[in-house]
N, C-alpha and C positions, 0 to 999 in steps of 0.2 A: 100211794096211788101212782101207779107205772102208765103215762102217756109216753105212746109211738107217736111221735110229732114232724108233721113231713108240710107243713104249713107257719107262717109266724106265731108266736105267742106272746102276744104284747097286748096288755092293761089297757091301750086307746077300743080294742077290738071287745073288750068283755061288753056281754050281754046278759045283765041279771035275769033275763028272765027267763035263759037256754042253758045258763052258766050251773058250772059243778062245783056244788060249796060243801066241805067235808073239814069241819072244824079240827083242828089237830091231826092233820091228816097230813105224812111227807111226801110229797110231789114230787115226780123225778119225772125228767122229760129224755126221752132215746131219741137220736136223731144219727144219719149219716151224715158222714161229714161233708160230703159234696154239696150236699140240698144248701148250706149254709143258711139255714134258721135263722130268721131273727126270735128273741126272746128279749123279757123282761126279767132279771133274777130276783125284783120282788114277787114275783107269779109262780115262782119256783124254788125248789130248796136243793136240786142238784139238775148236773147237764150229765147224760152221759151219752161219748159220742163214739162211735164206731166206723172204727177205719178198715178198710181193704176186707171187707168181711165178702167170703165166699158164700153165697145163699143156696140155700137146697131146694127153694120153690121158685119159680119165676112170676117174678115180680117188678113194675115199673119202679118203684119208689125204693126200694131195696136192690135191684140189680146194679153189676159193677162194669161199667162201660169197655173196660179192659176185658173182662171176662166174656161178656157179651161179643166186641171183634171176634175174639180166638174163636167162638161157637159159629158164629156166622160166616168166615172165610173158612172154618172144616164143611159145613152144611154146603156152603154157595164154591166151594174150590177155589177162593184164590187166593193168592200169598197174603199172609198176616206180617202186616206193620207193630214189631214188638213198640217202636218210635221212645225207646230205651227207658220205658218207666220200670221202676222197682218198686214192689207190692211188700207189704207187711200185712199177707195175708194169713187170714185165721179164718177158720172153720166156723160158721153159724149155729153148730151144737156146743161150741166153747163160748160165745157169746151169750148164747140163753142160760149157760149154765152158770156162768159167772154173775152174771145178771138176780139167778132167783138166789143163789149163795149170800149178796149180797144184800136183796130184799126182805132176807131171812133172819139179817145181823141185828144185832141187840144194840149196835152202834150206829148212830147215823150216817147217812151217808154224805160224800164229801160234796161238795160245791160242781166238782168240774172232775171227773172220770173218762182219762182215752181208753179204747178197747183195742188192742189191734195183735198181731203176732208179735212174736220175739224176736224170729228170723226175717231178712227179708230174701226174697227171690226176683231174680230180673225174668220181666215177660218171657221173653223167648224159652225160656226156662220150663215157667209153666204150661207155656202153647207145649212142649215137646210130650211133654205128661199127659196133658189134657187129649190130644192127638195120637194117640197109642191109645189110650182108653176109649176115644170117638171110635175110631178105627176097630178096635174088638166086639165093640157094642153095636157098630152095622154089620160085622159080619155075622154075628150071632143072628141079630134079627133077622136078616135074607138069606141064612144057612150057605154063607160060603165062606167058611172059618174056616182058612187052612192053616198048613203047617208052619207059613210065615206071621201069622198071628202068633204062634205060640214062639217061635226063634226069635222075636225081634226082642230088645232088650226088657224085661222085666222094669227096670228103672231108669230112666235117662241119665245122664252125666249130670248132675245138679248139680252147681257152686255155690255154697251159704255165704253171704255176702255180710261181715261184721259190720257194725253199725256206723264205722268210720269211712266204708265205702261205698255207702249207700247214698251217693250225693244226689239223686234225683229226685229221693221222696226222702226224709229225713223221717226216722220213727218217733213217734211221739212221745213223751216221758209217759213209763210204762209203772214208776211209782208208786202214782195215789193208788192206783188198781190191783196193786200188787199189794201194798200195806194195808188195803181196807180188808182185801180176802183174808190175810192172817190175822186180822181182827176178827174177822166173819165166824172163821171155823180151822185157820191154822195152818192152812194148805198156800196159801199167796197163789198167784196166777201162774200155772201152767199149763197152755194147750195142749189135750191131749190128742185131736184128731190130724192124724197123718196127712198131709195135702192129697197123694192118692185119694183117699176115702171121700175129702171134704168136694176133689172134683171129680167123683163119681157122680154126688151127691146132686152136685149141680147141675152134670150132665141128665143125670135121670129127669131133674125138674126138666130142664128145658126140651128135651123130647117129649117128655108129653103132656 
């Protein structure tokens, strides 16, 4: 049983008579990590939490406050405060996927599962991406796509930042996630969706 848990889940709060009883049945609870959930882990048989995840639909309880700035000063025009956070983001089609791979395994699953990217990227970084893709996708809609939409660089300067210099957000041990997959079906965790793609993806939600 897969609960999205964006509320506590604690044993003082059950109500037998609302309550979901599902005898031999593995419980895993999804939760972002911001929300900081309380839980009871007698009420559950795994946590798994996801970090810096880029979302494709907009959504309050899923959206990423970082992502969200960058949208809102392109939309409103004023300068975006990167305020030097570094993201260990990943795609929300690598999340889901990883997720049913995992619900599928003939092994159980572990107590405590981080989900997040491999690489990380500092803001400004992805504002630069995100902002080239803003900018083609209004000119397209108001039909004034010129020739400087198509000259301006295809990909920004991006620096992959190895895990020792990512002192603002520390990545999570990416492990248990990675040795449960090769128990799953052999493949261990690799995101495959390109950060282009995943903020397209976001962009589209939040336009409309």
């Amino acid at each position: 049983m897969l609960l999205l848990g964006f509320e506590n889940y604690l044993s003082r709060f059950d109500d037998s008579k609302i309550g979901i009883g599902v005898d031999g049945a593995e419980v895993i609870l999804v939760t972002p990590l911001r929300l900081g959930v309380e839980f009871d882990l007698s009420e559950i048989d795994g946590h798994f939490i996801v970090h810096d995840m880029i979302p494709s639909v907009s959504s309050v309880l899923w959206d990423n406050p970082y992502l969200d700035d960058m949208i809102q000063s392109l939309i409103e025009g004023y300068d975006f405060d990167s305020k030097g956070y570094v993201g260990w983001w990943v795609a929300e089609l690598d999340i889901a996927d990883a997720i049913s791979r995992l619900m599928l395994s003939n092994h159980s699953s572990p107590k405590e599962v981080n989900f997040a990217g491999r690489r990380s990227w500092k803001s400004n970084q992805v504002f630069e991406e995100l902002q080239i893709l803003y900018k083609r996708t209004i000119a397209g809609q108001s039909g004034s796509f010129t020739t400087e939409h198509l000259t301006s660089p295809s990909t920004p300067e991006i620096e992959l930042l190895p895990g020792e210099m990512s002192v603002h957000n520390k990545r999570p041990s990416l492990n248990t996630l990675h040795d449960s997959l090769i128990l799953a079906d052999g493949e261990g965790w690799r995101p495959m969706t390109p950060l282009r793609t995943s903020l397209m993806h976001f962009l589209i939600g939040k336009l409309n």
